[in-house]
N, C-alpha and C positions, 0 to 999 in steps of 0.2 A: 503179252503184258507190258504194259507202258514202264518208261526204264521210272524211278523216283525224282521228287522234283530236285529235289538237291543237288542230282549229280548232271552234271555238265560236261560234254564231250569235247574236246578242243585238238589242237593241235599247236607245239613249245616247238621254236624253232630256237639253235644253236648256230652260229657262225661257223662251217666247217665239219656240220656234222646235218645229219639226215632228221627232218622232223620228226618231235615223238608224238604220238598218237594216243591220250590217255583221260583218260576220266576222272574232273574236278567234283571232289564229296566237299560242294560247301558250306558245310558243318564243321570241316578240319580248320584249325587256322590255318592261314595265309603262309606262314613259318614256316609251318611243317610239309606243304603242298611244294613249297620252291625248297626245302630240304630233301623232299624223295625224287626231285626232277635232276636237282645237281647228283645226288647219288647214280642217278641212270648213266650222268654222264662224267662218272671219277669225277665232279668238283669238287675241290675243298673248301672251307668256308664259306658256306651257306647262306650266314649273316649277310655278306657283302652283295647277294646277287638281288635281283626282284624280276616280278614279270611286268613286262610293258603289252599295249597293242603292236602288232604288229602292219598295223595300217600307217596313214600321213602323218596321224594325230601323234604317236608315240606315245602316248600317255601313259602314263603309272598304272597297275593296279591295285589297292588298297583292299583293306577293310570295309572303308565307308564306300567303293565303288564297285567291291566283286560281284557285287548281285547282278551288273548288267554284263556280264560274261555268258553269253548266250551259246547253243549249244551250236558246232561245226565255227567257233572263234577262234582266230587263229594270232597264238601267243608268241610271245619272243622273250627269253630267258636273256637278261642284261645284269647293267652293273646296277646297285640302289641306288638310289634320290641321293643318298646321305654322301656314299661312294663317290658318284657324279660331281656333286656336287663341291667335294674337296678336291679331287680332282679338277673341275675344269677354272678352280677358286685359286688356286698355285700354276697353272698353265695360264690364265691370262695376264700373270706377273713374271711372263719367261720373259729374258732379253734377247729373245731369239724374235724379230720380225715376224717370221713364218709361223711359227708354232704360236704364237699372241694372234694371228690372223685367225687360224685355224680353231684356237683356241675361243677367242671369241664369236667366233660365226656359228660353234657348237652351241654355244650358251645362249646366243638369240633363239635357236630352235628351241633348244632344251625349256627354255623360261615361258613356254606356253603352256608349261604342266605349272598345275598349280603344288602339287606333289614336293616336284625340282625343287620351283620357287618357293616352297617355304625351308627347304633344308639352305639352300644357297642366300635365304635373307639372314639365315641363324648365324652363317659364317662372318653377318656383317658386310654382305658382298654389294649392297645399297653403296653402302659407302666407301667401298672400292670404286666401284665403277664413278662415281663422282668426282672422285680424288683423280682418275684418269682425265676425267673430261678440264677437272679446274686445271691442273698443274701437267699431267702428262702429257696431252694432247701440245704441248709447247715445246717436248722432245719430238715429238713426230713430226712437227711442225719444220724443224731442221731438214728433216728428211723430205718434206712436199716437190721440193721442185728437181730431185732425181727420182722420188718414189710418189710421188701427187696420185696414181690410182690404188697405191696401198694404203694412203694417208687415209683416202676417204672410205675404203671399204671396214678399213682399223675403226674409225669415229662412224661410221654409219652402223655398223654391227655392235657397237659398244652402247650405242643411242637406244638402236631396236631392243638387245636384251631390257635396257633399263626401263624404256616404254613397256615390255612385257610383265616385265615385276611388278611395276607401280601398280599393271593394269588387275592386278588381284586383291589389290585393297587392302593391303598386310599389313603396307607402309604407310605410315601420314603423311601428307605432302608438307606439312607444315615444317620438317626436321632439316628443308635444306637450306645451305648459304647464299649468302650474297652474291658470292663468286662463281659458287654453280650458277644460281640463272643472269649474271652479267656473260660468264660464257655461254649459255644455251643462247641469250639473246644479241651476241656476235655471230653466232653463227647465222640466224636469220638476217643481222643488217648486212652481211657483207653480201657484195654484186655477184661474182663468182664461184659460186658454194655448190659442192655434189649434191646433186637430186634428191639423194636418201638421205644423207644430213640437214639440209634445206626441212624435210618432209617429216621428219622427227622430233628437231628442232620445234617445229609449229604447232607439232602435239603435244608435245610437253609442256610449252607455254600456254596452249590452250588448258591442259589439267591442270597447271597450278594456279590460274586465276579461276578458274571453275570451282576449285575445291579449298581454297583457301583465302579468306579476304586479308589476312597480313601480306602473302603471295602477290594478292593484284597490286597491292599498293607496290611492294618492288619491281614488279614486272610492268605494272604502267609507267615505274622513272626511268626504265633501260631501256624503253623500246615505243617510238612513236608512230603512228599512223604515216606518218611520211615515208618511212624505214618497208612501214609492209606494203605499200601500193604498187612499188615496182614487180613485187611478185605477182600481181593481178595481170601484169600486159605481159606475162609469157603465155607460153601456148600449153602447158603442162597444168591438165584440170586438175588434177590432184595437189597440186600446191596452190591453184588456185582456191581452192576448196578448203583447203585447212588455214591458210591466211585468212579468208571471210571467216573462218570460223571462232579464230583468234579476234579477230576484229570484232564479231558477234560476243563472245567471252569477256571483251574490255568495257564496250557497251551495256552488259546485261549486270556485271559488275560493280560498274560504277556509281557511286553514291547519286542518288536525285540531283543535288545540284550540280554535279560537272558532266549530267547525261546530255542538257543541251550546247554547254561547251564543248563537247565531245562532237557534237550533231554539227556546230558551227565548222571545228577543222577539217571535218568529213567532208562537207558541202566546200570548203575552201579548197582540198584537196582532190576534187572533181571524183570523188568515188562514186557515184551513181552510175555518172557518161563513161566512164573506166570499165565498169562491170557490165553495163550494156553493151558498149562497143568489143571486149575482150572476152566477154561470158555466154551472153545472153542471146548474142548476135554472130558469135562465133560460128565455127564450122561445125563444132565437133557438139552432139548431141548431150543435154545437160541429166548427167544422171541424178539418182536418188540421194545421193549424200547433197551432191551440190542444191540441186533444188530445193532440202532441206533447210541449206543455210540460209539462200537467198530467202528463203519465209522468215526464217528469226529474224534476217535485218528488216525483213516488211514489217513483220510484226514490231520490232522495237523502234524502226523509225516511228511507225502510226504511232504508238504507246508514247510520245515525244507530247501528242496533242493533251493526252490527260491530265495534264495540269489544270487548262484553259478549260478545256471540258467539267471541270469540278470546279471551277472558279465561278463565283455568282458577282453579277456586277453589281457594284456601289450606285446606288439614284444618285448617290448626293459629291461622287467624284467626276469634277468637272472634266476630267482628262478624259473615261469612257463618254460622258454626254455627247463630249463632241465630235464622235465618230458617228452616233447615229444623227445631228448635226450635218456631216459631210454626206451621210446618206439622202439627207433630203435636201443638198444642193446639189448633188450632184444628179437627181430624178427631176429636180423643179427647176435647175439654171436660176435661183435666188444666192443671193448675201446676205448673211445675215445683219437684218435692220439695225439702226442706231438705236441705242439703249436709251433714248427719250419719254419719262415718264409718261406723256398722254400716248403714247402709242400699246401700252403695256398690254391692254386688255386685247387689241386688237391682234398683237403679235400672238397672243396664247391661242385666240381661234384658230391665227392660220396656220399655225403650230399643231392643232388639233385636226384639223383639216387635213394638213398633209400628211401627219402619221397615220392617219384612218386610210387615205391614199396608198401609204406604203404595203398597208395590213398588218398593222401589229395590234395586237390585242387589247392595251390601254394605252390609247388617243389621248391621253393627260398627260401621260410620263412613259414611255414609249420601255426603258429603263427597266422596269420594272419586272417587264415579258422574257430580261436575261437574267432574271433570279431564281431559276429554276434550273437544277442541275442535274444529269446531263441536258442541254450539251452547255450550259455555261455561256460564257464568253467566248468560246468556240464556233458558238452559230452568229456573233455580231461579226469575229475575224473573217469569216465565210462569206459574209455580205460583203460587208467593204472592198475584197479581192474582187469581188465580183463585179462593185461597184463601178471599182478602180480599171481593170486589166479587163473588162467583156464590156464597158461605158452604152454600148451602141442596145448590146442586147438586156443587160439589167433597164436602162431606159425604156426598152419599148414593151417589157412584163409591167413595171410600173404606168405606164399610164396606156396602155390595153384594159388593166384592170380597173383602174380607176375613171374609164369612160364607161365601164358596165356597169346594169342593176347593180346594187347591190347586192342582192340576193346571190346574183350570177358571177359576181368579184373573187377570182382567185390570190387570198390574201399571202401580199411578198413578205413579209414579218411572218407571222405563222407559221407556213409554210416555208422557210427557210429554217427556222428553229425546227421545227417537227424532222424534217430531211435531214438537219446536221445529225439530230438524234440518231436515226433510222440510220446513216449512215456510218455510224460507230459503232452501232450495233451489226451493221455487215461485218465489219472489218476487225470487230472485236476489240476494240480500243479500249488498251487498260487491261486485258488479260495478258498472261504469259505464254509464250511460246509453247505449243504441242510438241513433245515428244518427238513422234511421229508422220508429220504433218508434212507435206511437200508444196501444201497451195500459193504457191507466189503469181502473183500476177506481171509477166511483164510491162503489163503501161504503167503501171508504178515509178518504174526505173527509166521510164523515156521525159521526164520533169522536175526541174527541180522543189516545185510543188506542188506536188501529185495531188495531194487530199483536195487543195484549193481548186484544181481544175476540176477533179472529180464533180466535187459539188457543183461548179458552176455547170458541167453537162444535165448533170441531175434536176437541178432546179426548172432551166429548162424544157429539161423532158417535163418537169411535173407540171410546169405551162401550157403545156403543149395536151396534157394526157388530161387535165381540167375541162379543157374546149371539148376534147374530143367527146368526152363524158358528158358534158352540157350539164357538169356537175353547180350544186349552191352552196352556200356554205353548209348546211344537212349533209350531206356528202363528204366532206372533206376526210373523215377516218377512209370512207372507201376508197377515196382516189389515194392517198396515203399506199392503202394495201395492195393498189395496182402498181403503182410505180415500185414497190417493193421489189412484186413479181417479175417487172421491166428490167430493172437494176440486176436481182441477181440473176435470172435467164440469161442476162449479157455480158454475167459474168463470169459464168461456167463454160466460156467458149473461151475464153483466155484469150479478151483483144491483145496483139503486139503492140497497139499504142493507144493512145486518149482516142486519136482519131477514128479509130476500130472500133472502140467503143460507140462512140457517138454516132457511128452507121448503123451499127447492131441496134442501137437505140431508135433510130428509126423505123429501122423495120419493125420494130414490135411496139404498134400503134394497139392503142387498147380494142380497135375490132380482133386485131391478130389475139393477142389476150384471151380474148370473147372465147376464138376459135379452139385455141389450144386448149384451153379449159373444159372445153365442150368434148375436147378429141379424147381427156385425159381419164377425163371422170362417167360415170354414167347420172343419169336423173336419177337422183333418190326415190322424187316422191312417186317414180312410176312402179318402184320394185320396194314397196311399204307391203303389200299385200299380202293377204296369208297364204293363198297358193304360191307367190313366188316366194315367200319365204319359207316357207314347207319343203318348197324345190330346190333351193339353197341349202338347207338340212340334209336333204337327200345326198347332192354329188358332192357336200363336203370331205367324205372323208376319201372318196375316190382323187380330189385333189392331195387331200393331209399322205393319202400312200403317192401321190405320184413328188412329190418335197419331199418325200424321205428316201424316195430313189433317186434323187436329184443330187441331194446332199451325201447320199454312201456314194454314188457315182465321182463326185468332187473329192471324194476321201481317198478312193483308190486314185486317183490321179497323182494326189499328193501336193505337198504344199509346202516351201522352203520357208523355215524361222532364223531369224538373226538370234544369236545370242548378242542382249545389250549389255555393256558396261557404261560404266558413268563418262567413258567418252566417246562413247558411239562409235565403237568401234568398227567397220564396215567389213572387216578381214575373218570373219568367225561367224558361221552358220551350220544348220542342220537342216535334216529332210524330216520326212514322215511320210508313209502312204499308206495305206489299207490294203490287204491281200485281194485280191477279185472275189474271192471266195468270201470276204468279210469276216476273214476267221482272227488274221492275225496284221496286229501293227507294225510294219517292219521303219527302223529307223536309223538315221547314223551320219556322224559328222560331215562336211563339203569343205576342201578346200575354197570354193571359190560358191557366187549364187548361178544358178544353173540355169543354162539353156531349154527349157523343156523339160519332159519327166525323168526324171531318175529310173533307172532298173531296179528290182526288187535285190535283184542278186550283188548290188554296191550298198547296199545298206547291209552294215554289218549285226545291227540289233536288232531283237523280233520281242515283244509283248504280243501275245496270245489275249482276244480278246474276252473271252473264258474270264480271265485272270484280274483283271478290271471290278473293281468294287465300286468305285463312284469317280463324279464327274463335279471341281470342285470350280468355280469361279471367282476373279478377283481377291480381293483382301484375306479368301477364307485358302486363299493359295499358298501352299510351304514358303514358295520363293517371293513373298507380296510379304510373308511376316517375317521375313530378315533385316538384319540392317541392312540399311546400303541407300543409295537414292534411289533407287527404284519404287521402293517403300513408298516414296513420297510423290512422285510422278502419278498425278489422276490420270492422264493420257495410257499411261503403259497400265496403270489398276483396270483399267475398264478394257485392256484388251490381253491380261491375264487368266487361264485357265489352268487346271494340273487334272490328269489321269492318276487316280490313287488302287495302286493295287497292291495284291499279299496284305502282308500285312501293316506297314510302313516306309510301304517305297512310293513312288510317284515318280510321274514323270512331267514335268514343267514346260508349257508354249508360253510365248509373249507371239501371238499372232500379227502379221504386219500388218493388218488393218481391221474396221472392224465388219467387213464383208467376211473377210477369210476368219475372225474370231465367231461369228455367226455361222458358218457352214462347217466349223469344226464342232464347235459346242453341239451344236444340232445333230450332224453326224453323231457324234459318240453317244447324244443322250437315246437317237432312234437304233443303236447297235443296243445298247441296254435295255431296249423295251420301254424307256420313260416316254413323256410329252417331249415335245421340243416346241421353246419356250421362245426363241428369242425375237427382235423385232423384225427381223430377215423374214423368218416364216412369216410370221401375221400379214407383210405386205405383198409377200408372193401369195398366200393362200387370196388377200383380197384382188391382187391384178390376177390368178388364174380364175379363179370363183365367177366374179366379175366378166371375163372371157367368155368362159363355158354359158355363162346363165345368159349374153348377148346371142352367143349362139343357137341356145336351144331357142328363143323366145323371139328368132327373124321372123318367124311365120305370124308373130301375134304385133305386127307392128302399125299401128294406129288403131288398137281393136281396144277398147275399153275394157280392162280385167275385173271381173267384180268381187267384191271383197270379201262374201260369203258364196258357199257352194251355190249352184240355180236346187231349187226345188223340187224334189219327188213328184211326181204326177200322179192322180188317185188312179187307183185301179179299174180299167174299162167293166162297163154292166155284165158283157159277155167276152168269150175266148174263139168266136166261130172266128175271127180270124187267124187262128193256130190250123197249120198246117199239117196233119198226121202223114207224117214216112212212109209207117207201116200200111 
């Protein structure tokens, strides 16, 4: 007989004494459970003690957390949260060196429970440890240059604890002083500074301009772009990493109008060439933190252009005329004629003439063609760079075209506005920063103006991809949706530079185009039929059972989740895997993200999947309808899920991406017997479907299928052709 689900087997470990072996009835309170364990072993005062895990984590066990005590956990009988708490709240105020050292390096660890941390913020211990940093650290400070490796281990462990509390969201960022981030933000400008302090420093600067717009205002007058670049040309990615990230925070911060003043001291202060040559270029391999940063400043540089992009030009302001002006002396080698009234009518034709040359859409007032937003004023800046810095090549697209039909004229106005669009719309210009996102491009960071070179390859290729088309203007959407294809194919290889690109670009001439498309897709209109569509019915679900062994196969492997806070914190993960058996979820905290699979037997929690009542996604998630930002991040909503079992527990993923948010949702909904729904499946079942039905259907290849069965044949006059056996 199966033991009851309430009771839970464990084993309470003691300091000095032999583990006890004993069965948790969690229907008892919590109280009385650590009251009959102290009794086992003569303690007195029961109040004082709690149980923890016994694993890295050390965690508390509560009320709101004993349900995940699974059975064969293995417990540790300590001091309480409350205990702890006063305790190491009067030891980091010893005048003993040692015991302040000791005393704060516990409190770092201890302040990962959220438990600790809320008993140790009750003490007011936020603003101890502040009060250390402003005025104490200035005692220590005395002692640096016979004690300099205790100085920094004292302020790096005092930093870390303080990073750990903040990071539970208990405390408002908005409560501290002046003096606090004038000190956090010395510690970042000085040359000299310990690793850990340096590294602490940069995250807490990072969260208070994140989390606080009074915050950035102080924190952008202590501390300038100048101050953080020298941390960019060390070799330690990790401070590399959290400076760009700081840098990213000041940026994403900053009011509209001081974001391009900000874009100016960047570009003055060679941060692109810095990060390329220190980063990007470096030795050492760019992980997932960094990569993510390096996106938010692509992402916010581009998002620099959408002012221009939403800006529609004035016909009747003479400053914009005469850039498109300079467009057509600089294609035609004219001056503009003397303003002598008998020439007027004659200047307007050939004014008319040349902008019909250029390709812009109204030949009267050329103006007119950049009142359409996106891209604004954005696609006339596009030109003119072009005009200006590529002279040889913007010359010879304008009058190539303008020696052909008409019909056959790939129009340079048009076609440069249409591209700027298409090209914003790669790059997302004007959206916010994902989440979860790593796509940076290096050639980005190899110019100091990317976007304008960008376009100038583009335009080109779209020159080039016109010809080869033998496209008219009828065509122009299609040639549009091939250069599309050109563009991002060439840019899912992640050129290292413009010039990589502009190779890549060649090779994918629109036969190459032709080809791939041909390789990718099958003919629709050959498999319309009712027999092949009958036949597609048929081995559908032998495909839908071989995705559902695909995806339980992926589950048992298993799959590492970040736990996110609001500053991305990289130091905090979990597992999860599926038993082989497909019975049970086993899962449990990581130090660190892991090399390959985790064992069953390091994961210290088990959900039985038995126990699993539903499968909830997004917004309808416990942890999507709390506060916090996460709430508000689309990126993390759409790759949120919860397991809900018993009867109000659940267990909460943010999947790192939304491949692994696809093969997990799918797994669980195919353990429960549902469909699985998501877009994952639909494109695997059509790339396998699609496979198999190539397969079966080699032998019928050039044979005309007909669209109804062939016809019954009437029944012969006689049977003398039947052969009797017998």
């Amino acid at each position: 007989m199966p033991p009851p689900a309430d009771i839970v087997k464990v084993a309470i470990e003691w300091p000095g004494a032999f583990p006890k072996l004993m069965e948790i009835d969690q229907k008892k309170p919590l109280s009385a459970i650590i009251k009959e364990v102290c009794e086992g072993w003569n303690l007195p005062n029961p109040e004082t003690f709690a149980l923890q895990n016994a694993d890295s984590t050390s965690f508390y066990i509560t009320e709101k957390n004993r349900n995940n005590i699974k059975n064969g956990s293995i417990l540790r009988l300590t001091t309480s949260a409350a205990q702890m708490a006063q305790q190491l709240h009067e030891r980091i105020q010893s005048s003993s060196m040692d015991m302040k050292l000791d005393a704060l390096k516990d409190l770092a660890n201890s302040s990962r429970d959220i438990t600790f941390a809320q008993e140790f913020i009750n003490l007011d211990g936020i603003s101890l440890l502040t009060q250390m940093v402003e005025s104490g650290t200035e005692r220590y400070q005395k002692l640096q240059k016979i004690m300099k490796p205790c100085f920094g281990d004292l302020l790096s462990f005092t930093l870390t604890a303080f990073v750990e509390l903040m990071d539970h969201g208990i405390v408002s960022w908005d409560t501290f002083s002046v003096a606090f981030i004038k000190k956090i933000a010395s510690y970042v400008c000085k040359s000299a500074m310990d690793t850990a302090v340096l590294q602490r420093s940069l995250a807490i600067l990072e969260s208070m301009v994140l989390n606080s717009q009074d915050l950035y205002q102080k924190v952008a007058h202590e501390i300038t772009i100048g101050q953080l670049i020298p941390h960019l040309q060390g070799t330690d990615q990790d401070i590399q990493t959290y400076t760009i990230a700081v840098i990213n925070a000041l940026f994403l911060k900053a009011p509209e109008d001081k974001r391009q003043e900000m874009a100016h001291i960047l570009a003055q202060k060679q941060l692109r060439s810095i990060i390329l040559s220190n980063v990007i270029r470096s030795n050492k391999p760019i992980n997932d933190e960094m990569a993510h940063q390096l996106y938010v400043l692509q992402v916010l540089t581009f998002n620099l252009l959408e002012d221009r992009m939403m800006t529609k030009m004035d016909p009747q302001d003479q400053a914009q005329r005469d850039i498109i002006f300079e467009l057509r002396r600089i294609a035609f080698d004219v001056e503009c004629e003397s303003n002598n009234s008998g020439s007027i009518e004659k200047r307007k034709s050939m004014y008319t003439r040349d902008y019909k040359k250029l390709g812009f859409i109204n030949h009267v007032n050329p103006a007119v063609d950049f009142t359409q937003i996106p891209p604004g004023m954005l696609a006339l800046d596009n030109m003119l760079y072009f005009a200006r810095h590529h002279q040889d090549a913007y010359i010879r697209i304008v009058l190539e075209n303008s020696s052909r039909e008409d019909k056959h004229e790939c129009p340079f106005g048009r076609s440069s506005i249409e591209l700027t669009k298409m090209l914003c719309e790669i790059l997302k210009v004007g959206e916010l920063p994902s989440e979860n996102c790593h796509d940076f491009h290096p050639m980005f960071f190899t110019h100091d103006r990317s976007f304008e070179e960008f376009f100038c390859h583009c335009i080109q290729l779209l020159n080039k991809t016109w010809k080869e088309m033998r496209a008219t203007s009828e065509d122009f959407n299609k040639v549009m949706q091939v250069v599309k294809e050109q563009i991002t194919r060439a840019l899912t290889i992640k050129p290292n530079s413009l010039d990589q690109f502009k190779s890549r670009l060649q090779n994918l001439s629109y036969t190459e185009i032709l080809k791939l498309r041909q390789s990718e897709r099958m003919n629709q209109e050959d498999f319309q039929s009712r027999p092949i569509l009958e036949l597609r019915e048929k081995i559908q679900p032998e495909i839908m059972e071989l995705i559902k062994q695909q995806r339980l196969n992926r589950l048992c492997e298993g799959t590492c989740f970040r736990k996110i806070s609001s500053r991305r914190r990289q130091d905090k993960f979990w597992y999860c895997r599926l038993s082989p058996n497909h019975k049970v979820l086993h899962y449990g905290d990581l130090e660190e993200s892991p090399q390959g699979e985790v064992p069953h037997d390091s994961l210290q929690d088990k959900l039985p999947v038995a126990d699993i009542k539903a499968v909830v996604t997004g917004k309808d998630c416990p942890h999507m309808k709390e506060k916090g930002a996460l709430k508000q991040n689309k990126e993390v909503l759409e790759l949120a899920f919860s397991v809900l079992y018993e009867s109000d527990e659940y267990l909460n993923f943010i999947a790192p991406d939304k491949h692994e948010y696809c093969v997990w949702t799918d797994g669980l909904n195919a353990l429960l017997g549902k469909e699985m729904t998501s877009e994952f499946t639909r494109s695997d079942m059509d790339t396998l479907l699609n496979m198999e039905m190539k397969l079966r259907l080699l032998d019928l290849e050039n044979i005309q299928i007909p669209e109804v069965p062939p016809p019954i044949p009437k029944e012969p006059s006689n049977y003398d052709f039947v052969y009797d056996c017998n």
